[in-house]
Predicted model as a PDB file, atoms N, CA, C, CB and O in Angstrom, pLDDT in the B-factor column:
MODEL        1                                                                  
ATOM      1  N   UNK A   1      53.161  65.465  94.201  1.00 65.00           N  
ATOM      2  CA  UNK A   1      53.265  64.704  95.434  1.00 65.00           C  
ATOM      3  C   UNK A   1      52.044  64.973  96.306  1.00 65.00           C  
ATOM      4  CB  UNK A   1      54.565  65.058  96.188  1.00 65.00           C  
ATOM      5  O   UNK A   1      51.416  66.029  96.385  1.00 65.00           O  
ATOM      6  N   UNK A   2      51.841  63.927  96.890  1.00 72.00           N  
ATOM      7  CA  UNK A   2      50.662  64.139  97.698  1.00 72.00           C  
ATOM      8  C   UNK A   2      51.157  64.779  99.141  1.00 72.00           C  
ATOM      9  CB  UNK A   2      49.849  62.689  97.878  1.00 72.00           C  
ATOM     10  O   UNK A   2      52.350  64.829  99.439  1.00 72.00           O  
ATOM     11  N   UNK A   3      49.840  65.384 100.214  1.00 75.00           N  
ATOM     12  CA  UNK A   3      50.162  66.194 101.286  1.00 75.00           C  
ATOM     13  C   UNK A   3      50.631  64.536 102.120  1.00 75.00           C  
ATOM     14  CB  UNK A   3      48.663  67.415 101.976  1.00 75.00           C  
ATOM     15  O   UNK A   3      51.599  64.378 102.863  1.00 75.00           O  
ATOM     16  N   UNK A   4      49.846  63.711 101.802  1.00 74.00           N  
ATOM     17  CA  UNK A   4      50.846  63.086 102.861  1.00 74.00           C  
ATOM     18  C   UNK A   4      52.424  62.410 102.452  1.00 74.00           C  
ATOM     19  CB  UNK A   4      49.996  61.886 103.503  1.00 74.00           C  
ATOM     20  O   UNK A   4      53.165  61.955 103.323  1.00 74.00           O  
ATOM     21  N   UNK A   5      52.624  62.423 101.635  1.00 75.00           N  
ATOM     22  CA  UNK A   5      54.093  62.041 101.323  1.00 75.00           C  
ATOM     23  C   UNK A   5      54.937  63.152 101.715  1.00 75.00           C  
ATOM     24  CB  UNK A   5      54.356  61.711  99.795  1.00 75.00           C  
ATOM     25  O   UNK A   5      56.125  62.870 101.873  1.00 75.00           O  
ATOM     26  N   UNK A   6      54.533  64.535 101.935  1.00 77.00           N  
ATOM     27  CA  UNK A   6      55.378  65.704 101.953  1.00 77.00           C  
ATOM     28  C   UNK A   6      55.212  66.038 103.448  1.00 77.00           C  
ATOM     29  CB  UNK A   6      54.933  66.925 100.878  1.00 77.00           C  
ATOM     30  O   UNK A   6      55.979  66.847 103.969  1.00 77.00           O  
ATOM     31  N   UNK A   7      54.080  65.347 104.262  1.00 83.00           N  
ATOM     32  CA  UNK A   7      54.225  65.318 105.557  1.00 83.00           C  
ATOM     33  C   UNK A   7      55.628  64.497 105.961  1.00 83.00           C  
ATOM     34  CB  UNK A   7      52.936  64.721 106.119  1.00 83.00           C  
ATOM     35  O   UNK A   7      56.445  64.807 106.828  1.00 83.00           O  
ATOM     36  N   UNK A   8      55.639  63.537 105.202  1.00 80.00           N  
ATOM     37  CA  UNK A   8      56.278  62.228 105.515  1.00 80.00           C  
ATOM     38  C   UNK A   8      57.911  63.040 105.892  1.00 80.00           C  
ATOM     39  CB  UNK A   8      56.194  60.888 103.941  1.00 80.00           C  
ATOM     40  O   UNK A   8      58.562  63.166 106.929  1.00 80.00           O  
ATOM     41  N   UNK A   9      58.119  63.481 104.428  1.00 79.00           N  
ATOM     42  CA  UNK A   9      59.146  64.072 104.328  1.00 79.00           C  
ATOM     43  C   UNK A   9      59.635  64.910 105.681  1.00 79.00           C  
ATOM     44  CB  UNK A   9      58.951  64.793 103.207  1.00 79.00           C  
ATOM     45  O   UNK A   9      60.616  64.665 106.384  1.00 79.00           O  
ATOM     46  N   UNK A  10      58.813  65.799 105.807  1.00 82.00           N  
ATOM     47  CA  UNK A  10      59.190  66.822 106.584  1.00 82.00           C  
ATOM     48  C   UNK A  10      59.549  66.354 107.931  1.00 82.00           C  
ATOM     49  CB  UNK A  10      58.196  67.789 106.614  1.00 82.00           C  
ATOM     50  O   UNK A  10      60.415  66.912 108.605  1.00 82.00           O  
ATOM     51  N   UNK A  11      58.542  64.806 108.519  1.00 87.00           N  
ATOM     52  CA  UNK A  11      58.639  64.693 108.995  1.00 87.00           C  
ATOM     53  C   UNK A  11      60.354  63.568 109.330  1.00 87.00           C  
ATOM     54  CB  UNK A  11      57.476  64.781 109.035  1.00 87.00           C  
ATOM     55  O   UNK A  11      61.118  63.734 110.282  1.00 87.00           O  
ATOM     56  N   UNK A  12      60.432  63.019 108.745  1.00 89.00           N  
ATOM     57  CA  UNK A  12      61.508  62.290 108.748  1.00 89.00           C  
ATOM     58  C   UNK A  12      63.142  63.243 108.850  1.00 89.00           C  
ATOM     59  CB  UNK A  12      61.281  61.421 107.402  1.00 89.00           C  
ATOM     60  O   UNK A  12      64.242  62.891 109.274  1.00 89.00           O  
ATOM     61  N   UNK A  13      62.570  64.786 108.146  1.00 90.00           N  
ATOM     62  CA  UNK A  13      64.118  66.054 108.340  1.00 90.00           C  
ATOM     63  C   UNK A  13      63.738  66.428 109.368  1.00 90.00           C  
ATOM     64  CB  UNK A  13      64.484  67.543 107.275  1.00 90.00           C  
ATOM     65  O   UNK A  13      64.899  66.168 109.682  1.00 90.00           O  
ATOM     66  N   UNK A  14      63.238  66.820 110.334  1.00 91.00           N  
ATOM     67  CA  UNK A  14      62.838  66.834 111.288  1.00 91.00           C  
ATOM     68  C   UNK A  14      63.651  65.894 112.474  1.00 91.00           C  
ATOM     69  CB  UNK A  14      61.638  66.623 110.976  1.00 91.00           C  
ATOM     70  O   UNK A  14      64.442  66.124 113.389  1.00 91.00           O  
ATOM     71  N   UNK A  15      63.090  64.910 111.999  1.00 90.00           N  
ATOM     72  CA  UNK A  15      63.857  63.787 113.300  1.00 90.00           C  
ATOM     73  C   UNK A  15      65.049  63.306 113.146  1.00 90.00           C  
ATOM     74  CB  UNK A  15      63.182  62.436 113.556  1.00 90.00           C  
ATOM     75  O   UNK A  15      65.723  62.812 114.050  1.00 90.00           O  
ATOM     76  N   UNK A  16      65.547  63.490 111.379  1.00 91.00           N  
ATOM     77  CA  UNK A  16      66.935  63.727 111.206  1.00 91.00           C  
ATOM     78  C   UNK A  16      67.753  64.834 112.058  1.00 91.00           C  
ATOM     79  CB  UNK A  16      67.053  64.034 109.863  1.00 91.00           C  
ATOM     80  O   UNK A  16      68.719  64.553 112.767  1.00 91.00           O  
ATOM     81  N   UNK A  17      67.351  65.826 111.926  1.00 92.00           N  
ATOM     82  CA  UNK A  17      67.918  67.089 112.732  1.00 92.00           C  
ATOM     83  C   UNK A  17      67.470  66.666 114.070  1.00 92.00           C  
ATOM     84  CB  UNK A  17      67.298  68.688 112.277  1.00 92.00           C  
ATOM     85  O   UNK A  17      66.568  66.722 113.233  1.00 92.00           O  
ATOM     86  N   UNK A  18      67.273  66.447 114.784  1.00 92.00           N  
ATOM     87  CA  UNK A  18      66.992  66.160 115.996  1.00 92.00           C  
ATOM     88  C   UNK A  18      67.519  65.107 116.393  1.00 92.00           C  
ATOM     89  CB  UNK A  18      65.870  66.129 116.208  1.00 92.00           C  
ATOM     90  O   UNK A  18      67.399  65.139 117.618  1.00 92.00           O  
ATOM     91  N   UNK A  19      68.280  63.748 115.962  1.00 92.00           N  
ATOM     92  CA  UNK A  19      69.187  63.301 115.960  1.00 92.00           C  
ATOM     93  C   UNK A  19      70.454  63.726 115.843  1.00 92.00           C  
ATOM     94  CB  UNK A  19      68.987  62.757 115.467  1.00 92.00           C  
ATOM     95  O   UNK A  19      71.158  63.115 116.648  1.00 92.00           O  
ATOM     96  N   UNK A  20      71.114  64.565 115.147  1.00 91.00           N  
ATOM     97  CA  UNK A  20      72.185  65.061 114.534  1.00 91.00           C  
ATOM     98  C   UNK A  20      72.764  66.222 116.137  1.00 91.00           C  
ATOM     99  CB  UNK A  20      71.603  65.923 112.761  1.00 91.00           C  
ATOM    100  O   UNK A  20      73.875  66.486 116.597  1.00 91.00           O  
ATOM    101  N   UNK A  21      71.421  66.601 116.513  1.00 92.00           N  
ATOM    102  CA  UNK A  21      71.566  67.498 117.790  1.00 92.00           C  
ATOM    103  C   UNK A  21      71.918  66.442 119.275  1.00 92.00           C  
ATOM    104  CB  UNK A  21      69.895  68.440 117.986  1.00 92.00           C  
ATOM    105  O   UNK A  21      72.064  66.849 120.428  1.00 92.00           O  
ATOM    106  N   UNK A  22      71.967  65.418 118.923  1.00 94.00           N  
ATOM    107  CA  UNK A  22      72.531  64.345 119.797  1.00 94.00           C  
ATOM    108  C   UNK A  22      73.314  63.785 119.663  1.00 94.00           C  
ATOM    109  CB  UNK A  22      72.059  63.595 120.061  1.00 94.00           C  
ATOM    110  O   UNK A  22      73.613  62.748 120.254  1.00 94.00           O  
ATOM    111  N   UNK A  23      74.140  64.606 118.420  1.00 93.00           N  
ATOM    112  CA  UNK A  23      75.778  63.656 118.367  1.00 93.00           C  
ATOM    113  C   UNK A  23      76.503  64.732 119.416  1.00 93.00           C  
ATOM    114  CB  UNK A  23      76.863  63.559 116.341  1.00 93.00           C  
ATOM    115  O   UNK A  23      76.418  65.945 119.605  1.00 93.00           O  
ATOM    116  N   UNK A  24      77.396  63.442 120.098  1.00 92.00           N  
ATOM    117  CA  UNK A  24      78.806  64.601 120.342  1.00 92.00           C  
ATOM    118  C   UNK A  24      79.743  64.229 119.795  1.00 92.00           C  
ATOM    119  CB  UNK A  24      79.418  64.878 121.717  1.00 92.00           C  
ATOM    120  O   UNK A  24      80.247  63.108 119.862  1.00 92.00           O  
ATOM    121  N   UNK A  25      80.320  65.765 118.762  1.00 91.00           N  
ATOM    122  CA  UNK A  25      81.008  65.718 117.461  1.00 91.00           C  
ATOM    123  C   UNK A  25      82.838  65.514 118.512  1.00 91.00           C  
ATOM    124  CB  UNK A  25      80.593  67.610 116.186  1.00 91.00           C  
ATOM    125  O   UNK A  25      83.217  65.877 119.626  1.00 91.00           O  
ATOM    126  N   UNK A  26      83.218  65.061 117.823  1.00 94.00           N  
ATOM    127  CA  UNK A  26      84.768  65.279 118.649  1.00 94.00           C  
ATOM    128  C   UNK A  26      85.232  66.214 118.505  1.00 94.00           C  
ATOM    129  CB  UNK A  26      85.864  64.545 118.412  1.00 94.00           C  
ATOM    130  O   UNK A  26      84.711  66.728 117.516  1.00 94.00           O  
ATOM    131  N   UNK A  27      86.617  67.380 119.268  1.00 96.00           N  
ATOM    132  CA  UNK A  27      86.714  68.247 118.847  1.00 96.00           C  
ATOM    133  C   UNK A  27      88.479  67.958 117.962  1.00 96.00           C  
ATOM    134  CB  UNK A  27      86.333  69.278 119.994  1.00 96.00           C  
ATOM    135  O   UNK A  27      88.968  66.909 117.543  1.00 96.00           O  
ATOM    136  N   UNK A  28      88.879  68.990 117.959  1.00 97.00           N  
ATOM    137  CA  UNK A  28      89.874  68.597 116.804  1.00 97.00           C  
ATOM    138  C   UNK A  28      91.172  67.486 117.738  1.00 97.00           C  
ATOM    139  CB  UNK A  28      90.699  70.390 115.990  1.00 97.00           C  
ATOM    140  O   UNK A  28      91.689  66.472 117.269  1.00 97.00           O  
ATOM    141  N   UNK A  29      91.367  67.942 118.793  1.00 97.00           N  
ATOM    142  CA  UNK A  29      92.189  66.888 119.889  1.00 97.00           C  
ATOM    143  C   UNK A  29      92.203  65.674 119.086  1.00 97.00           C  
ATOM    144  CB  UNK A  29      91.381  66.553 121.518  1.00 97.00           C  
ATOM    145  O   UNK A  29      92.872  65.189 118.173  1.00 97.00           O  
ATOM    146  N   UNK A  30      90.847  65.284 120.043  1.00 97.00           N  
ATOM    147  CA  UNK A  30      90.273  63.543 119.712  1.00 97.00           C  
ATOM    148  C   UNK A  30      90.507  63.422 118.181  1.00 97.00           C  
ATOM    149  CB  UNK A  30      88.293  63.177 120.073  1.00 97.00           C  
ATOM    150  O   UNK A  30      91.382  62.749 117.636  1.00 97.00           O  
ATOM    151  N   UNK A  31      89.605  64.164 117.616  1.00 97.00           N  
ATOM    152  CA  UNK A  31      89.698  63.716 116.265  1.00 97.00           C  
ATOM    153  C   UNK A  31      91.101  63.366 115.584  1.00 97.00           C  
ATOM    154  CB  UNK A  31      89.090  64.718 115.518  1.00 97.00           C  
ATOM    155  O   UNK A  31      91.160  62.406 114.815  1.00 97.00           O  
ATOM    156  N   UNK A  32      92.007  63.987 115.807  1.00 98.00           N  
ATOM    157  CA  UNK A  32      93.532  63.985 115.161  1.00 98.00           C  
ATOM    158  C   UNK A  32      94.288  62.816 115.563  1.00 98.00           C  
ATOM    159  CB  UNK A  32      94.430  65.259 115.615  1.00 98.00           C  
ATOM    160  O   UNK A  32      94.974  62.134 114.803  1.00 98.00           O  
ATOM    161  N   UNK A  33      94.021  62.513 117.543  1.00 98.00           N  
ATOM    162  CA  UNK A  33      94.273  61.375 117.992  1.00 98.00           C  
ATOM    163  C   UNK A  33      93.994  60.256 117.371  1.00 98.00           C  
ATOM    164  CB  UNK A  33      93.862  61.315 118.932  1.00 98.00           C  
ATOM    165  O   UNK A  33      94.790  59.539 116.764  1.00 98.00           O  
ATOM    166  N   UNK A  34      92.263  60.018 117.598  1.00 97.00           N  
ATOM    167  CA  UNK A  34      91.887  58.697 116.944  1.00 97.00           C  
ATOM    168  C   UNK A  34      91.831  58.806 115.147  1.00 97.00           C  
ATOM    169  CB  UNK A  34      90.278  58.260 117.612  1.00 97.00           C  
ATOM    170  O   UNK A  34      91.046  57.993 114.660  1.00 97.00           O  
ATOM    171  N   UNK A  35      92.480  59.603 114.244  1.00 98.00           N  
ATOM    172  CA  UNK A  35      93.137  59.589 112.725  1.00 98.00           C  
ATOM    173  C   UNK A  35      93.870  58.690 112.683  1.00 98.00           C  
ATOM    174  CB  UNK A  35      93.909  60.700 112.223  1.00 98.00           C  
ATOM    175  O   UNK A  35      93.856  57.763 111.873  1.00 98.00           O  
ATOM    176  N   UNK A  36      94.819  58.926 113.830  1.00 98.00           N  
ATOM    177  CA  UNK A  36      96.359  58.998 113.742  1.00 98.00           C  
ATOM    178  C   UNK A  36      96.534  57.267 114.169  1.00 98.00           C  
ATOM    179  CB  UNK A  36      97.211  60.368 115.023  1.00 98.00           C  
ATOM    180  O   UNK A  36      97.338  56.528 113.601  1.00 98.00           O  
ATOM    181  N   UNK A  37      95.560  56.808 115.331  1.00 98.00           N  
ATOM    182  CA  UNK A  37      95.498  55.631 115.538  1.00 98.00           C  
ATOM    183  C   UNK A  37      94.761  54.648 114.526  1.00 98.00           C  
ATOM    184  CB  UNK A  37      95.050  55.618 116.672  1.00 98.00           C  
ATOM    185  O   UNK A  37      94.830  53.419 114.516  1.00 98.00           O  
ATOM    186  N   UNK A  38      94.118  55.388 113.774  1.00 98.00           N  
ATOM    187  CA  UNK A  38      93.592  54.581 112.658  1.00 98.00           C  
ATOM    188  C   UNK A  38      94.068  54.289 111.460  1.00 98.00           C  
ATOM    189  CB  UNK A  38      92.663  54.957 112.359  1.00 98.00           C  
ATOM    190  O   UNK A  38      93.707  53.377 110.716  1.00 98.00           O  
ATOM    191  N   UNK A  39      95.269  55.455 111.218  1.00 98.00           N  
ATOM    192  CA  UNK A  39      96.473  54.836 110.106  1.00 98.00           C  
ATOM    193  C   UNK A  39      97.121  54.072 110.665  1.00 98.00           C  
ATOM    194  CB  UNK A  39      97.504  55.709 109.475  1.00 98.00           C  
ATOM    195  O   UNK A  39      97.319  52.927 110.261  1.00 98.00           O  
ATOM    196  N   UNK A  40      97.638  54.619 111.842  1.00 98.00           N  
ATOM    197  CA  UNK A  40      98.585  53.310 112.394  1.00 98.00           C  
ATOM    198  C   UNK A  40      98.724  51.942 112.048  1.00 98.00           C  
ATOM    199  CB  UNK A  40      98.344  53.070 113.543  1.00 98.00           C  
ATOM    200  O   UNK A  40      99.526  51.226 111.449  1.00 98.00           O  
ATOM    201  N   UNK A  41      97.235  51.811 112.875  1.00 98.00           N  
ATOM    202  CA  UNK A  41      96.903  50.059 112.984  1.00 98.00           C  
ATOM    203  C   UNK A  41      96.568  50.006 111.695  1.00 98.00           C  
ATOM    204  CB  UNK A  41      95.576  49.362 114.074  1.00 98.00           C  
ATOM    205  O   UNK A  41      96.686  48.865 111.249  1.00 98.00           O  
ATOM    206  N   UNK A  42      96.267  50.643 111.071  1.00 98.00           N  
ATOM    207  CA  UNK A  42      96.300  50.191 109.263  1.00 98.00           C  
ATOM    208  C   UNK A  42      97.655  49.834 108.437  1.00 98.00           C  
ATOM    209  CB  UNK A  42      95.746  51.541 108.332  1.00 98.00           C  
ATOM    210  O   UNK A  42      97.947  48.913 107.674  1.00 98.00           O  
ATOM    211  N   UNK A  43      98.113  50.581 108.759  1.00 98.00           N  
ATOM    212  CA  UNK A  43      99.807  50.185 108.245  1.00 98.00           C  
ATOM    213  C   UNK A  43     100.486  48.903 109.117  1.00 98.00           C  
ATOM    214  CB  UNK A  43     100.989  51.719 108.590  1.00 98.00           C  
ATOM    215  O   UNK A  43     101.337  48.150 108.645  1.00 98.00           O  
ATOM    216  N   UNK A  44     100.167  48.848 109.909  1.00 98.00           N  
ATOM    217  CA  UNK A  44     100.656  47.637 110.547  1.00 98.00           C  
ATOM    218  C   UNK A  44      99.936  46.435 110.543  1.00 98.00           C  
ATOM    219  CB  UNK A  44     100.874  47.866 111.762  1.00 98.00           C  
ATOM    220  O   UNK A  44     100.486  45.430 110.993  1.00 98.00           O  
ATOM    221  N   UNK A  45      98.769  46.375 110.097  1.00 98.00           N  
ATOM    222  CA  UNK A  45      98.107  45.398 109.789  1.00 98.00           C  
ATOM    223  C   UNK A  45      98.414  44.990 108.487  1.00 98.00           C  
ATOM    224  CB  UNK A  45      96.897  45.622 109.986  1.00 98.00           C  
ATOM    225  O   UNK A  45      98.608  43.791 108.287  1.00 98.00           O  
ATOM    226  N   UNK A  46      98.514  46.074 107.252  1.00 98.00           N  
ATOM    227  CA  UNK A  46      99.110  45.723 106.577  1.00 98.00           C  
ATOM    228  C   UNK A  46     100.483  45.267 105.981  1.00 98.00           C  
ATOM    229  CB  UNK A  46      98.763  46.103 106.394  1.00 98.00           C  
ATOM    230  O   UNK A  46     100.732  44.673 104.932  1.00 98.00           O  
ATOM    231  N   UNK A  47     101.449  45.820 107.168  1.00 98.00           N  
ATOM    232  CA  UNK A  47     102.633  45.149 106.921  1.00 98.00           C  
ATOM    233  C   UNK A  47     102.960  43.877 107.330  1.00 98.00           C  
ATOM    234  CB  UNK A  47     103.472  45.785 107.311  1.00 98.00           C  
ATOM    235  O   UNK A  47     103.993  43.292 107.005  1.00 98.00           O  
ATOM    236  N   UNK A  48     101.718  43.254 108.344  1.00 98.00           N  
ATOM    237  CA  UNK A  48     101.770  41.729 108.957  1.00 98.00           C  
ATOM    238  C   UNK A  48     101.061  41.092 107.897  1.00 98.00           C  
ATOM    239  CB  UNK A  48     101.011  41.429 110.528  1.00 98.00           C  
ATOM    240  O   UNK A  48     101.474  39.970 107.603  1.00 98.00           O  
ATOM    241  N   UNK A  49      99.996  41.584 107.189  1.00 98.00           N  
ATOM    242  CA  UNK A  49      99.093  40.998 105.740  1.00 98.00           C  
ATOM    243  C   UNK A  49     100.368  40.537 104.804  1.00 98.00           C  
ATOM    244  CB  UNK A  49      97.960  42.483 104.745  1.00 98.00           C  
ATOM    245  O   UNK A  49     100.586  39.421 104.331  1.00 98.00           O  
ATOM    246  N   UNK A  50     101.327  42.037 104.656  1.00 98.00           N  
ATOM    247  CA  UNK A  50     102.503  41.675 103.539  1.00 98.00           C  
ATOM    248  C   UNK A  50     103.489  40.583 103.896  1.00 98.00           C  
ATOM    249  CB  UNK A  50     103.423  42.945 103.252  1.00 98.00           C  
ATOM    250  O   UNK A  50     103.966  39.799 103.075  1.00 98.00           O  
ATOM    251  N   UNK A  51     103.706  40.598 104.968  1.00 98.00           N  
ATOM    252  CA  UNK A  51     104.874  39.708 105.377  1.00 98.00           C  
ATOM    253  C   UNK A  51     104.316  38.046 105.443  1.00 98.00           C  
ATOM    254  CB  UNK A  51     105.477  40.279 106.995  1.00 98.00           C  
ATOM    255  O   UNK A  51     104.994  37.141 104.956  1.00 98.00           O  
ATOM    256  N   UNK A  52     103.035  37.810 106.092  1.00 98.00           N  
ATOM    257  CA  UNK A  52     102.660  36.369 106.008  1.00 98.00           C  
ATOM    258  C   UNK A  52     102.401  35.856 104.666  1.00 98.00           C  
ATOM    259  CB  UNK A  52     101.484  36.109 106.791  1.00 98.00           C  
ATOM    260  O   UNK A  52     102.479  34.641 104.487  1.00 98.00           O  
ATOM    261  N   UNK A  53     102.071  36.720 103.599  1.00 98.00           N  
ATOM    262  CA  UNK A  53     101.579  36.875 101.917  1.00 98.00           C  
ATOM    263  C   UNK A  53     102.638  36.575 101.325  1.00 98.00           C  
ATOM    264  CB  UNK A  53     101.075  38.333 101.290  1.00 98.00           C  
ATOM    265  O   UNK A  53     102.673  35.831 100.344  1.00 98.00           O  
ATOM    266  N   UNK A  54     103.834  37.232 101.960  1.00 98.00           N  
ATOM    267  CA  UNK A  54     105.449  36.606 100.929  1.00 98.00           C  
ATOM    268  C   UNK A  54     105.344  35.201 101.601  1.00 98.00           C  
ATOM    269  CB  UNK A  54     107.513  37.580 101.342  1.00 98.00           C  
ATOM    270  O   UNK A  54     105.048  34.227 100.909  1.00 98.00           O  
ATOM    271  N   UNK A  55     105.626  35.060 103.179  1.00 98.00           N  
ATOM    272  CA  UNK A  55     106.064  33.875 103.676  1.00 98.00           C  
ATOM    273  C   UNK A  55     105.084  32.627 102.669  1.00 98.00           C  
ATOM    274  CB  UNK A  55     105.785  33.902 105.498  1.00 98.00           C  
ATOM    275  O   UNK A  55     105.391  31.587 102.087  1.00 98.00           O  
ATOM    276  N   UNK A  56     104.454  33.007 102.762  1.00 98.00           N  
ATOM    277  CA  UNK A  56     103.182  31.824 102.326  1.00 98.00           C  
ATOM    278  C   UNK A  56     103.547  32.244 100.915  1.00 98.00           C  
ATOM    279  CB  UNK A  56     101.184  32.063 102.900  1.00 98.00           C  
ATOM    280  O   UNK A  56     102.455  31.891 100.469  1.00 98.00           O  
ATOM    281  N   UNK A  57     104.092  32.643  99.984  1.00 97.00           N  
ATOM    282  CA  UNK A  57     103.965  32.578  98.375  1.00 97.00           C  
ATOM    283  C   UNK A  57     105.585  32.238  98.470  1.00 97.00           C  
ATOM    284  CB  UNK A  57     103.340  34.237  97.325  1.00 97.00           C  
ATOM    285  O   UNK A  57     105.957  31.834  97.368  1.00 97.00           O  
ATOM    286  N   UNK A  58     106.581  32.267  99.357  1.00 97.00           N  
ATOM    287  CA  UNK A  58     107.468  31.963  99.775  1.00 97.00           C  
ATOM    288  C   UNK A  58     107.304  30.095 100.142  1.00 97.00           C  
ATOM    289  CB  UNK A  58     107.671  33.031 100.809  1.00 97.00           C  
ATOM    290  O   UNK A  58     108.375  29.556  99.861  1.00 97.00           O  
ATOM    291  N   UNK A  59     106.925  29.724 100.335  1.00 96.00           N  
ATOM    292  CA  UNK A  59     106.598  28.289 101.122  1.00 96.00           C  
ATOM    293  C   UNK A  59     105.784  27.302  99.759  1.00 96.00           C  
ATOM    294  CB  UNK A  59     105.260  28.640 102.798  1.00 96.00           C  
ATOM    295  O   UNK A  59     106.090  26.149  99.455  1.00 96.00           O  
ATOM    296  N   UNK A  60     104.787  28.089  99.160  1.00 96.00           N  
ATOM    297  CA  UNK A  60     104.195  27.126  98.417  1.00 96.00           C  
ATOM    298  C   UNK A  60     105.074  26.826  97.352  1.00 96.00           C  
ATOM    299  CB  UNK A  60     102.915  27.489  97.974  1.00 96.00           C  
ATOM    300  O   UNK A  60     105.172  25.674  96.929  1.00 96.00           O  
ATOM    301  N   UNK A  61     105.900  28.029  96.755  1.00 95.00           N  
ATOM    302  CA  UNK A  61     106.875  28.038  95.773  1.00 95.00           C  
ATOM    303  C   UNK A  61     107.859  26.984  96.195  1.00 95.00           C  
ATOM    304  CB  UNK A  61     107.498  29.417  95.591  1.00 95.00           C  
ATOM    305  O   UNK A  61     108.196  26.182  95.325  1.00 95.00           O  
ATOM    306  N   UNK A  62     108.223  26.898  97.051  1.00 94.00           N  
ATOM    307  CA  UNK A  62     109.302  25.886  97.929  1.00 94.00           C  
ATOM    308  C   UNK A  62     108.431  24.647  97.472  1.00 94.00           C  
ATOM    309  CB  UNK A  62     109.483  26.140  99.968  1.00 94.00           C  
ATOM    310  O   UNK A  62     108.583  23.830  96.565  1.00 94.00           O  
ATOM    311  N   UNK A  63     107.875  24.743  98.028  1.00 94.00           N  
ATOM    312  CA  UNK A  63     106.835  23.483  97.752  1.00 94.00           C  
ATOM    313  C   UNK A  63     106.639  22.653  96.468  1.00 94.00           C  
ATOM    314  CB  UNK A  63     105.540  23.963  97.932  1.00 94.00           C  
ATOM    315  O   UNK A  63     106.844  21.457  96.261  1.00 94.00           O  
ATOM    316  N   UNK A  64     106.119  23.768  95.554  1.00 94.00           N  
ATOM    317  CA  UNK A  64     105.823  23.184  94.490  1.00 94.00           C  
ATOM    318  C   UNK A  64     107.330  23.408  93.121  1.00 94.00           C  
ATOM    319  CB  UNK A  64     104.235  23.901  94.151  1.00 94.00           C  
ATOM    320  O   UNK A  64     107.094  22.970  91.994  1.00 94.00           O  
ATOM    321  N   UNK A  65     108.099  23.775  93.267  1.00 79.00           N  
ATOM    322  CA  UNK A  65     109.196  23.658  92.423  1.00 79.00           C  
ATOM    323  C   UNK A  65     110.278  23.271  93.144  1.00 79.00           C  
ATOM    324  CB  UNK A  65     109.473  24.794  91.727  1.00 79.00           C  
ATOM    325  O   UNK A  65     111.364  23.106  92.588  1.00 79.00           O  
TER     326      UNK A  65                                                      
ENDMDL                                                                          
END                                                                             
C-alpha cells in the first residue's frame, strides 16, 4: 500500500472515532423504553396487516366462487 492510501486510512479512523464521541448513547431506561415501543407497534401493525389479509382473501374468495 502506498503512504498515501494509509494516510487515507488513518485518516478516515480518526474522524470515525471522533464522530462516535458525538453520539449520545441512550442509557439502559430509554433504551428498554423505546425496545419495548418498537415491538409493540410491530405486533400491532402486524395484527392489522393479518386481519385486512384474511378480510381481503376473505372477500375475493366470496367473489370469485
Amino acid at each position: 500500500m502506498s503512504d498515501k492510501v494509509k494516510t487515507q486510512k488513518k485518516s478516515w479512523f480518526k474522524g470515525l472515532q471522533a464522530e462516535f464521541k458525538k453520539v449520545i448513547w441512550p442509557d439502559r431506561k430509554t433504551l428498554a423504553r423505546q425496545t419495548t415501543a418498537v415491538v409493540v407497534v410491530s405486533v400491532v401493525l402486524g395484527l392489522i396487516i393479518a386481519v385486512i389479509d384474511a378480510l381481503l382473501n376473505y372477500g375475493i374468495k366470496f367473489l370469485v366462487g
